[in-house]
N, C-alpha and C positions, 0 to 999 in steps of 0.2 A: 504494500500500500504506500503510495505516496505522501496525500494529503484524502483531509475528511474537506468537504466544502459546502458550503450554503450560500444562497440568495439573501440579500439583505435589499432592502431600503433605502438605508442611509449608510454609507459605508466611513464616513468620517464620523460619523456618533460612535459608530460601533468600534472604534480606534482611538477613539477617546477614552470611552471606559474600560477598555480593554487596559490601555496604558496607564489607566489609574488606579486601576484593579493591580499592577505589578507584572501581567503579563509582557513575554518579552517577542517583539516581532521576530519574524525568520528572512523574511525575506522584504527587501527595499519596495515603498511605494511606486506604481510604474503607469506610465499614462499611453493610453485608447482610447479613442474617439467614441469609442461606445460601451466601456467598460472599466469599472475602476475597480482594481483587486489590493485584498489585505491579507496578509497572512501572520500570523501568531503561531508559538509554540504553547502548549499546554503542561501545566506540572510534571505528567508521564514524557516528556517530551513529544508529542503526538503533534502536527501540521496542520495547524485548520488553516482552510482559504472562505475567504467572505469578496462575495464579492455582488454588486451592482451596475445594472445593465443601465444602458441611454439608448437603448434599440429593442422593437420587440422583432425585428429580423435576425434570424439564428444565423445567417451568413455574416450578417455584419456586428453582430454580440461575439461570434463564435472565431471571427476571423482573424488569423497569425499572419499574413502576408504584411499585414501594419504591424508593426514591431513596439512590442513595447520598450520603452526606454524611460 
């Protein structure tokens, strides 16, 4: 398993309390025109990804051709 992952809403709430809470990120903020992902590790050290869409097209939610950076 890589990562566990979920849909959010608001993915900077959820990176706020995350980070207040003392969890600690894994992986660097990275920006998509249609999609903004979060990742945190958990106590067990386990990968969650949170992530929220700006498309309800799955090619363009979905798509790696645009590179995150």
């Amino acid at each position: 398993m890589n990562h566990l992952a979920y849909e959010v809403d608001d993915v900077d709430a959820i990176r706020k309390r995350l980070l207040d809470a003392g969890y600690r990120e894994s992986t660097v903020p990275n920006k998509h025109p249609y999609r903004k992902r979060i990742y945190f590790y958990d106590p067990e050290g386990n990968d969650w990804e949170f992530i929220q869409y700006y498309s309800d097209d799955p090619q363009k939610r979905n798509g790696y051709e645009i590179a995150d950076s």
